[in-house]
C-alpha positions as CSV (number, residue, x, y, z in Angstrom):
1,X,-37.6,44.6,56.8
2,X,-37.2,40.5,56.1
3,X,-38.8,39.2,53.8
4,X,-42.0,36.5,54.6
5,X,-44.0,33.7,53.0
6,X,-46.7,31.8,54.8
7,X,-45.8,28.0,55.2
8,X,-47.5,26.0,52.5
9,X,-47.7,23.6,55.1
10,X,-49.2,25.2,58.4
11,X,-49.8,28.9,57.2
12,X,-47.4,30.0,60.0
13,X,-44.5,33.1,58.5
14,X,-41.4,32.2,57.6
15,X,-38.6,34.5,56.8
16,X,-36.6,34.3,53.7
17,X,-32.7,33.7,53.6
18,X,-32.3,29.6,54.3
19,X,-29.5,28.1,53.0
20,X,-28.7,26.0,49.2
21,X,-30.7,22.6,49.2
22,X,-31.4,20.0,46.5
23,X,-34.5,23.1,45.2
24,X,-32.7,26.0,45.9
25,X,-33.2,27.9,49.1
26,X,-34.5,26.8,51.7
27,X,-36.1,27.5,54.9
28,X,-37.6,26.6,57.6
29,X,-40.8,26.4,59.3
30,X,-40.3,27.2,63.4
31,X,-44.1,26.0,63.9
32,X,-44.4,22.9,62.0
33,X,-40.8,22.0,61.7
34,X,-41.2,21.7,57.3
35,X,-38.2,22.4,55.1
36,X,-39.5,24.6,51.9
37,X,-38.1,25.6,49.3
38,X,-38.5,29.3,49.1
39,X,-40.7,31.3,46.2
40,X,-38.7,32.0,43.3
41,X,-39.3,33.2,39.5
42,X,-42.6,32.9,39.6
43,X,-42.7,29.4,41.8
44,X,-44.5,29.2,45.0
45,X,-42.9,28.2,48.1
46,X,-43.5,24.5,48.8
47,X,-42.7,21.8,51.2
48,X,-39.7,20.0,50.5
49,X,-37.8,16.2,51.6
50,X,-34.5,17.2,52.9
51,X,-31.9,14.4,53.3
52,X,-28.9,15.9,53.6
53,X,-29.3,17.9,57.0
54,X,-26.8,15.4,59.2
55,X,-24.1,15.8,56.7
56,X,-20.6,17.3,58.7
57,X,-19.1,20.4,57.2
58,X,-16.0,17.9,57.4
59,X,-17.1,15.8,55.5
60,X,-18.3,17.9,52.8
61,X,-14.9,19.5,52.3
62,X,-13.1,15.8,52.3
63,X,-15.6,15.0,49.3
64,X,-14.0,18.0,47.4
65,X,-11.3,17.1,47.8
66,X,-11.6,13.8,46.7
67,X,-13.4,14.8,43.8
68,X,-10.7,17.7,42.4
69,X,-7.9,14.8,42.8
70,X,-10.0,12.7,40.7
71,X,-11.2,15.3,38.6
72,X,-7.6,16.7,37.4
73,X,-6.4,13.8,35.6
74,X,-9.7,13.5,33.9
75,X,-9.5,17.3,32.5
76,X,-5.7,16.5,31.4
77,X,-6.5,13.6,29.3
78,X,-9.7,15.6,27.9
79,X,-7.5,18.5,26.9
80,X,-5.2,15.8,25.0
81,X,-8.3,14.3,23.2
82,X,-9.6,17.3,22.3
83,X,-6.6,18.7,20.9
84,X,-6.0,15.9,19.3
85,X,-9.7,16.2,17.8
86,X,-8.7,19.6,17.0
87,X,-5.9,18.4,14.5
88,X,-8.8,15.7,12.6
89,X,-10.9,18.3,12.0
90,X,-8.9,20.4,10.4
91,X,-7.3,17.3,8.4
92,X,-11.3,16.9,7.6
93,X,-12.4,20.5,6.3
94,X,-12.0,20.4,3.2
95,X,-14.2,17.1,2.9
96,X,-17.6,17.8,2.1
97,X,-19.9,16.4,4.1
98,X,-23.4,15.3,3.5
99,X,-26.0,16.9,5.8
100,X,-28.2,15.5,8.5
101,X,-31.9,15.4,8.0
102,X,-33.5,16.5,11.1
103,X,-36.1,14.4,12.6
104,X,-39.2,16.3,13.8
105,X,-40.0,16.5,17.3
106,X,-42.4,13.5,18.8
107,X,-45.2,14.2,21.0
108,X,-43.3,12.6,23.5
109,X,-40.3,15.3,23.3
110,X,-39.7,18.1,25.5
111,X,-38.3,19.6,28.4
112,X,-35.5,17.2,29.7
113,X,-37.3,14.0,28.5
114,X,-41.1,15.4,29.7
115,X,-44.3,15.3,27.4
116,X,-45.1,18.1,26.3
117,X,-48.9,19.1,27.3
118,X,-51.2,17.2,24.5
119,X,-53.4,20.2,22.2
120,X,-56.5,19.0,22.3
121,X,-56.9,16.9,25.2
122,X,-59.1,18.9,27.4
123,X,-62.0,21.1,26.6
124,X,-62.6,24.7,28.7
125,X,-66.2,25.1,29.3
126,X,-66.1,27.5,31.6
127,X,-63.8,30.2,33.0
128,X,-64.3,32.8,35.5
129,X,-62.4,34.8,38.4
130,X,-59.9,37.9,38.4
131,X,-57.6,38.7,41.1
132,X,-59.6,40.9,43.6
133,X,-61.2,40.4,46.9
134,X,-65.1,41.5,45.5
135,X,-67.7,38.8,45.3
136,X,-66.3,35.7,42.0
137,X,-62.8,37.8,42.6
138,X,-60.3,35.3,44.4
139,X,-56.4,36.4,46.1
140,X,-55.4,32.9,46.9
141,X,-58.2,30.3,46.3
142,X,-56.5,26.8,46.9
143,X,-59.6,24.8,47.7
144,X,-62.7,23.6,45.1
145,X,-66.1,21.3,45.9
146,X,-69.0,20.6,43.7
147,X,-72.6,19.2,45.1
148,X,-74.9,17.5,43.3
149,X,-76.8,20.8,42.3
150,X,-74.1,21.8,40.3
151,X,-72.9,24.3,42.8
152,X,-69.7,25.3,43.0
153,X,-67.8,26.2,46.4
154,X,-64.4,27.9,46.6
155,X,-62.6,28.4,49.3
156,X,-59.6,31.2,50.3
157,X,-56.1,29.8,51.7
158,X,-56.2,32.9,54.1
159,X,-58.9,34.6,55.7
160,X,-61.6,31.3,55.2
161,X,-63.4,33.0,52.8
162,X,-65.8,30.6,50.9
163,X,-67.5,31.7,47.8
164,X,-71.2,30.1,46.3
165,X,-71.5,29.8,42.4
166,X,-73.9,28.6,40.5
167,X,-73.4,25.3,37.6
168,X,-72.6,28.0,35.5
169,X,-70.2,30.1,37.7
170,X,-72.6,33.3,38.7
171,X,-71.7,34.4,42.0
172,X,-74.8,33.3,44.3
173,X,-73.3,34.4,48.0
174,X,-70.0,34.0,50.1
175,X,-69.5,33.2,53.9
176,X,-66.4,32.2,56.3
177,X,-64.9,29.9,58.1
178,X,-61.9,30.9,60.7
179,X,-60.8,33.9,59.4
180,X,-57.4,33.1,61.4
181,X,-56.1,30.0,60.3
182,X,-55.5,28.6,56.4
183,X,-57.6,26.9,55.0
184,X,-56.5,23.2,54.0
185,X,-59.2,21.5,52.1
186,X,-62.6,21.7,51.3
187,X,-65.1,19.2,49.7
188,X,-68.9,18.7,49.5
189,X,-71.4,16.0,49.9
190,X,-74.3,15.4,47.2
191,X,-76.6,16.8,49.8
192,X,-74.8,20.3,50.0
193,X,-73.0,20.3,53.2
194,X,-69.6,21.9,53.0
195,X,-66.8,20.1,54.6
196,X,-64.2,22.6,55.8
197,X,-60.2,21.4,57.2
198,X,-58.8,24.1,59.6
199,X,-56.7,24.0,62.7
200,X,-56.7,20.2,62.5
201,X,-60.5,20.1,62.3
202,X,-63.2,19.1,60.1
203,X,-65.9,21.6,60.1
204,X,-69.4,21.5,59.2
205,X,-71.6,24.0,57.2
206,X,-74.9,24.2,55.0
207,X,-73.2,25.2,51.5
208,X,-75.9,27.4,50.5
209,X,-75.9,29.8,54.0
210,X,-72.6,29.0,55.7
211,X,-74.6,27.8,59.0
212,X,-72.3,25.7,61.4
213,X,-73.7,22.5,61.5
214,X,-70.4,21.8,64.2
215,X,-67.4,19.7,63.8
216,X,-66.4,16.1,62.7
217,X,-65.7,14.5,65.9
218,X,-62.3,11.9,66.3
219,X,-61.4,9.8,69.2
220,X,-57.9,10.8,67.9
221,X,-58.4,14.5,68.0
222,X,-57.3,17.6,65.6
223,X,-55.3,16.4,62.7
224,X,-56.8,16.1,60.0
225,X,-55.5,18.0,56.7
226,X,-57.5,16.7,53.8
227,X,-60.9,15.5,52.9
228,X,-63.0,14.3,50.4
229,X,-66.2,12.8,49.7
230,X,-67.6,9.4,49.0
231,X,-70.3,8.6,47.0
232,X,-72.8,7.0,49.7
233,X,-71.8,10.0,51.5
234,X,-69.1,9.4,54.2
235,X,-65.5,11.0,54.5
236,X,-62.1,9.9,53.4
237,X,-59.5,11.7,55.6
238,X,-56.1,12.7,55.8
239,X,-54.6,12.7,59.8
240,X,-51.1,13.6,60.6
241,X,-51.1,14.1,63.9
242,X,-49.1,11.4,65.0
243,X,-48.3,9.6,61.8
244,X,-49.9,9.9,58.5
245,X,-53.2,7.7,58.9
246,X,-56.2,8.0,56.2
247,X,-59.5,7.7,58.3
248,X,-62.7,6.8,56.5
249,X,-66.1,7.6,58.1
250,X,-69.5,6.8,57.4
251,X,-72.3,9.5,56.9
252,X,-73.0,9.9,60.5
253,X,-68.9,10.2,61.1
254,X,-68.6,6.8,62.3
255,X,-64.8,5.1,61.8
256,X,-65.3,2.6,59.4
257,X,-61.3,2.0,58.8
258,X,-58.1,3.8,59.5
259,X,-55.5,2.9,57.0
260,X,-52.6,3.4,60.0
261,X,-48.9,5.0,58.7
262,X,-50.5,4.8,55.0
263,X,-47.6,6.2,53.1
264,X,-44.7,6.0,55.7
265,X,-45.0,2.6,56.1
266,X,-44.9,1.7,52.8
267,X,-41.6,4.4,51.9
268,X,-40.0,4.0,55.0
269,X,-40.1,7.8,54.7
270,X,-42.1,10.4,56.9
271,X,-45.1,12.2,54.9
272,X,-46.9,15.3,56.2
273,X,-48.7,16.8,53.8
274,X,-51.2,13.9,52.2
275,X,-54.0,14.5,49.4
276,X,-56.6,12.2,49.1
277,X,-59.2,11.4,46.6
278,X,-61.4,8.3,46.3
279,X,-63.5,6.4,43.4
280,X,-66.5,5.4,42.6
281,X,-65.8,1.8,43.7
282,X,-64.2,2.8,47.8
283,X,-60.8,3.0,46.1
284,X,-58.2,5.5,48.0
285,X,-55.8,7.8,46.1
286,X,-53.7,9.3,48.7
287,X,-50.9,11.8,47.0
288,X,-47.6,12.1,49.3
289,X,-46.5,15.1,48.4
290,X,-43.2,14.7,50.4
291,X,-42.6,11.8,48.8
292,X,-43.8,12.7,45.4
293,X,-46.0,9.7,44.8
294,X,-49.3,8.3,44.8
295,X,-50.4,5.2,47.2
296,X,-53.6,2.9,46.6
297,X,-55.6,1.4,48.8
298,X,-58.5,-0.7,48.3
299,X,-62.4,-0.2,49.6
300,X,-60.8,-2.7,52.5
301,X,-58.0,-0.1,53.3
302,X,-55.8,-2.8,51.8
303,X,-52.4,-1.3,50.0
304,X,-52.5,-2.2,46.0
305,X,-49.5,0.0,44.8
306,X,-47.6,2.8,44.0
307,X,-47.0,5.1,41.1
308,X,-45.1,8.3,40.1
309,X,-41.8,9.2,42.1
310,X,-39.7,12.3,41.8
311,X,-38.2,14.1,38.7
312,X,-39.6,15.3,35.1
313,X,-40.3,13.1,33.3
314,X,-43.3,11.7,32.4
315,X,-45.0,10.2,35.2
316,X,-43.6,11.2,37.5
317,X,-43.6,14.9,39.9
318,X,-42.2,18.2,40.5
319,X,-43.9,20.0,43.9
320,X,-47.3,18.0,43.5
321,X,-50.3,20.1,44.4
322,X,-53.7,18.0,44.3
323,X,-55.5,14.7,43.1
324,X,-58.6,13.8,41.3
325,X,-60.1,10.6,40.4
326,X,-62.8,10.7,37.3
327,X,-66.1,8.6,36.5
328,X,-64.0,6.0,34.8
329,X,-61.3,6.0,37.5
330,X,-58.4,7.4,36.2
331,X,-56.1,9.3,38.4
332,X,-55.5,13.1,37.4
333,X,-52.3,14.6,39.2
334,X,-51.2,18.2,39.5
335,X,-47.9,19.5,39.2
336,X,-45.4,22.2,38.0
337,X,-45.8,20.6,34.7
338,X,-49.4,20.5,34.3
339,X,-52.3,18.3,34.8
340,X,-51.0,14.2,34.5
341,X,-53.5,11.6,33.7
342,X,-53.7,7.9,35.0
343,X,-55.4,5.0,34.6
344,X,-56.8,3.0,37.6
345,X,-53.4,1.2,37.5
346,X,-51.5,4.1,37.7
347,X,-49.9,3.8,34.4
348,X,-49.2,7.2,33.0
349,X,-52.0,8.4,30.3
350,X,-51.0,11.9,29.2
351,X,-50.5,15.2,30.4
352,X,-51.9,18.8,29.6
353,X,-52.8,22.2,31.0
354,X,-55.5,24.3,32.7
355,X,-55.4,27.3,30.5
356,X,-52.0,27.6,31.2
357,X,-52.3,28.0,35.3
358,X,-51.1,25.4,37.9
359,X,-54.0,23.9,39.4
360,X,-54.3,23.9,43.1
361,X,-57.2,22.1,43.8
362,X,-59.4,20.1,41.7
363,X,-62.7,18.2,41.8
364,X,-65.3,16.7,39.7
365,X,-69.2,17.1,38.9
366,X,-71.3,13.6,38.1
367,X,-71.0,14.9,34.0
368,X,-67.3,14.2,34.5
369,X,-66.4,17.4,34.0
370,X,-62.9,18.2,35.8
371,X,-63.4,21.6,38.1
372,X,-59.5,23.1,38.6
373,X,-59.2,26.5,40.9
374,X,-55.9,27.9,40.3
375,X,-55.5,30.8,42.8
376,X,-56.7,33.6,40.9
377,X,-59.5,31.8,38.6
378,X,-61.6,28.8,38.3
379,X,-61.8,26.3,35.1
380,X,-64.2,23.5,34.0
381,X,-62.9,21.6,31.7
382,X,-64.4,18.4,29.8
383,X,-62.6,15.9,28.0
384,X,-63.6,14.2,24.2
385,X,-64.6,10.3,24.5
């Protein structure tokens, strides 16, 4: 039997066995049309930018080629060096040399130039959540909102389940959205109503009793693939379906802006899977997971800059999974590395864990307190001032 994984991107299947790219194997998606890389040693599958797909077998075997003509010298002139190295040394052994203190690590060292996650930095206040389907047991809980109760809502990557805590993480009650399609995003308004992305749509529900209080409506249709809350209570929107737009609405879902192309037409390069997250102020975070960056916008939809880019170092991102944005605006980014702070500038702060789990989705309360769900669990975490 082949082997599966469903599309981080749509939630269609897609068998295993693509072929070597710049992550490893690849595959891809025959709904949405994504290239991801598929799930190996412990790494989920994820959508990937591929590059290279136009490149003639051809051509690749002329750049071999090329490169063992140029390469053969080189290794012939090594082999003289180091034999002639060879000969120094043992010229040299019977000098004594004096040894080499070794300096100790800095913070900043680790992992091919990254930071290492700072001890300290963050606070957990609260844990909860095993690996189960039973009520405060999650299988693959991607999605987190707070209201301004306190209460937390979690939400199931398949099968729409949403499950009700309380501020301090009993389970209060669970309902559903579509049972039949992932589950993309989920965020909450001060007042308790539950914003749900599936199938392109914004759905409506009272937090407290899952009641359908209908959809968003959009002169431009399905879409949509992230949301998240404002504080005078309207939506900031992430729309693909044509190109990748942000869409702001007011309370009543009124389009107060649309922030047309937001990331392509900045990169030059196609983005389908966008994050958003927005400050206290109207700013716009919008996390371009394709292209491994983050792209602010101002309360005017206005683009301010850029930061992060692709790699390990710090600063930057390896298969970025959500965005946050705190009381004093800074810019929290997940990744494989860990959780990477900002400020409002996006110059890079530090970096640290969630209890050692990658965090999938992330929100937080009015206390500044920094809610992370990371499949299996939930974490709260709070930071010293």
């Amino acid at each position: 039997m082949p082997r599966t994984f469903d599309c981080p991107k749509c939630g269609a299947p897609v068998n295993y066995g693509g072929q070597p790219g710049a992550e490893g194997f690849t595959s891809k998606c025959n709904y949405c049309g994504s290239m991801i890389a598929e799930p190996s040693m412990g790494r989920p599958a994820h959508v990937i930018h591929v590059r290279l797909d136009d490149v003639r077998p051809a051509l690749k075997v002329s750049k071999k080629v090329v490169l063992i003509l140029v390469l053969v010298p080189v290794f012939a002139v090594l082999g003289v060096v180091i034999a002639m190295i060879a000969g120094f040394s043992g010229a040299m052994r019977t000098v004594r040399m004096p040894p080499i203190n070794a300096t100790k690590p800095t913070p900043d060292d680790g992992p091919k130039g990254g930071r290492q996650p700072e001890k300290g930095l963050a606070n957990i206040l609260l844990k909860f959540g095993s690996k189960g389907i039973g009520p405060g047991m999650f299988s693959d809980a991607r999605s987190i909102a707070v209201d301004a109760a306190g209460n937390i809502y979690v939400g199931e990557y398949s099968g729409g389940r949403i499950q009700v805590f309380d501020s301090t993480g009993k389970f209060i009650t669970q309902w559903n959205g579509d049972p039949k399609m992932p589950l993309r995003a989920l965020a909450a308004d001060r007042k308790g109503t539950v914003y749900v992305v599936q199938s392109g749509k914004i759905q409506k529900y009272k937090g407290l009793t899952g009641e359908s209080m209908g959809d968003v409506s959009f002169s431009g249709g399905w879409g949509f693939d992230d949301v998240a809350t404002t504080a005078s209570g309207g939506l900031v929107c992430a729309w693909y379906k044509n190109r990748d737009d942000i869409v702001v609405l007011d309370g009543n879902g009124r389009v107060l802006k649309t922030i047309s192309a937001a990331i392509s037409s900045t990169t030059g390069d196609s983005e389908l899977d966008t994050r958003v997250a927005v400050d206290g102020l109207g700013n716009i975070y919008a996390l371009g997971t394709f292209n491994n960056a983050v792209f602010k916008f101002g309360p005017d939809g206005k683009y301010i800059n850029r930061f992060g880019g692709d790699g390990d170092e710090r600063g930057q991102f390896r298969a970025p999974q959500a965005i946050a944005v705190d009381g004093r605006g800074r810019v929290y980014v997940s990744d494989m590395k860990g959780i990477q702070r900002f400020d409002a500038d996006g110059r890079y702060l530090d970096l640290f864990r969630a209890d050692g789990s990658t965090a999938s989705g992330m929100v937080f309360n009015d206390r500044n307190e920094l809610f992370v769900v990371a499949r299996e669990k939930v974490i709260k975490l709070g930071f010293p001032e």
